[in-house]
C-alpha positions as CSV (number, residue, x, y, z in Angstrom):
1,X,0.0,0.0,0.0
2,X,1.2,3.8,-0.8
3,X,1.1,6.1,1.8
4,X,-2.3,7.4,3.0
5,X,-4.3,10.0,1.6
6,X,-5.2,12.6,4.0
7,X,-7.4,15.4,4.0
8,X,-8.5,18.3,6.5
9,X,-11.6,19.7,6.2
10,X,-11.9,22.8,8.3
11,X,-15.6,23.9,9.5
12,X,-17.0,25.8,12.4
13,X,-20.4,23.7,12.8
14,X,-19.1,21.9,16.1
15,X,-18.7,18.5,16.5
16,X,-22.2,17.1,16.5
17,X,-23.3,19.2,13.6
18,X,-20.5,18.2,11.4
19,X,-21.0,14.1,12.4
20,X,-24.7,14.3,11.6
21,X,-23.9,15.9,7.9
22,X,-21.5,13.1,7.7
23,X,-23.8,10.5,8.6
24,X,-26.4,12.3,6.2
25,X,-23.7,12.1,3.6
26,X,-22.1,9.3,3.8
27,X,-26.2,7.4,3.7
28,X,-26.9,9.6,0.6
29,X,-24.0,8.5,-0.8
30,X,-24.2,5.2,-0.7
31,X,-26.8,4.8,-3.8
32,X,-24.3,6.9,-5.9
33,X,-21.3,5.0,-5.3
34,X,-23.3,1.6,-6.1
35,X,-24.3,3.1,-9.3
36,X,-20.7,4.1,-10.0
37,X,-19.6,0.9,-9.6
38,X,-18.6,1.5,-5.8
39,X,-19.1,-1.4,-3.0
40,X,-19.9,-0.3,0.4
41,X,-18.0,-3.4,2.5
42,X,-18.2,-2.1,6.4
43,X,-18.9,1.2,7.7
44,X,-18.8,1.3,11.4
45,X,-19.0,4.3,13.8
46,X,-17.0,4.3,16.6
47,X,-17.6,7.6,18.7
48,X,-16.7,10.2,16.4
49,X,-14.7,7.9,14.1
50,X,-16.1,6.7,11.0
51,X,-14.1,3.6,9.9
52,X,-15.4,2.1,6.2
53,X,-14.1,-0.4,3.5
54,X,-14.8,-0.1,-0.2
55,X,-14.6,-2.2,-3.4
56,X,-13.6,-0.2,-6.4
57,X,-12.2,-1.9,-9.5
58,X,-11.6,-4.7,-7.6
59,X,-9.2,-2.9,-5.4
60,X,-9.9,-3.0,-1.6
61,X,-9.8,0.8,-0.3
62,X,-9.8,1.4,3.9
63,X,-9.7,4.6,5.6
64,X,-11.7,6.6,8.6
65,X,-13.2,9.9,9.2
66,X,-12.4,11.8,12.4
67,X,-15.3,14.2,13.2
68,X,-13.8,16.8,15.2
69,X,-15.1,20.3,16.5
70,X,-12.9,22.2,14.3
71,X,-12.0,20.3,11.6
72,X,-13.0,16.3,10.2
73,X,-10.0,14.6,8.7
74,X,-10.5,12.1,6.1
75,X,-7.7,9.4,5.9
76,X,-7.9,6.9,2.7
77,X,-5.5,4.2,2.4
78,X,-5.1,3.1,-1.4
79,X,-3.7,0.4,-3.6
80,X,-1.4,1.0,-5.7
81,X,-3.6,1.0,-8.8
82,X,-5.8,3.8,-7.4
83,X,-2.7,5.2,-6.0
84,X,-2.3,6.6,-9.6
85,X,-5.0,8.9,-9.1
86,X,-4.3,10.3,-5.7
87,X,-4.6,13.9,-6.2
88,X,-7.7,13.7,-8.3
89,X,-9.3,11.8,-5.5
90,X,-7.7,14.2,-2.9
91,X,-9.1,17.3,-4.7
92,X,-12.6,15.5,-5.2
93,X,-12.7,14.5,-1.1
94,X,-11.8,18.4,-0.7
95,X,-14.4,20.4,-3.0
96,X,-17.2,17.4,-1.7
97,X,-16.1,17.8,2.3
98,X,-16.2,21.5,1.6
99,X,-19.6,21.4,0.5
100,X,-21.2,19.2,3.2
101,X,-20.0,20.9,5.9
102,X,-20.2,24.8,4.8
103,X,-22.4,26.5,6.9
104,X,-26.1,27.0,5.3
């Protein structure tokens, strides 16, 4: 495995705010990715610690998201075939985090 991908994704919504979005986003979600192609393997919550597996060109992809009152950090590790495409998946995680927890 490469090294993990790792995003911050600043917000001032507080903690519990920014975890329900999550949860609201990461349950939305799910259809898309299964249309893309995408399987969902585990998602579990652990306090404020979102731990999931995917399937994605039959490549096994693990990571976690730590909610946080300041910030949630998004930590994807990748095999080397979707290694390739890092940044694009870094910038993607970014502008979508961005979104979900900006203030409305």
């Amino acid at each position: 495995m490469a090294k993990p991908l790792i995003v911050d994704i600043p917000h001032d919504l507080g903690q519990a705010e920014a975890r329900r979005r999550i949860e609201t986003g990461v349950e939305q979600g799910r259809g898309m990715l299964a249309k893309s192609g995408v399987a969902i393997d585990n998602l579990a919550w652990t306090g404020d610690r979102l731990d999931f597996a995917l399937s994605a060109l039959a490549q096994k992809v693990e990571g976690a998201i730590d909610v946080g009152a300041e910030s949630v950090r998004v930590e994807v590790k990748l095999p080397f075939l979707l290694a390739l495409f890092a940044e694009k998946i870094q910038k993607s995680l970014g502008r979508e985090g961005n979104l979900l927890l900006t203030k409305k």
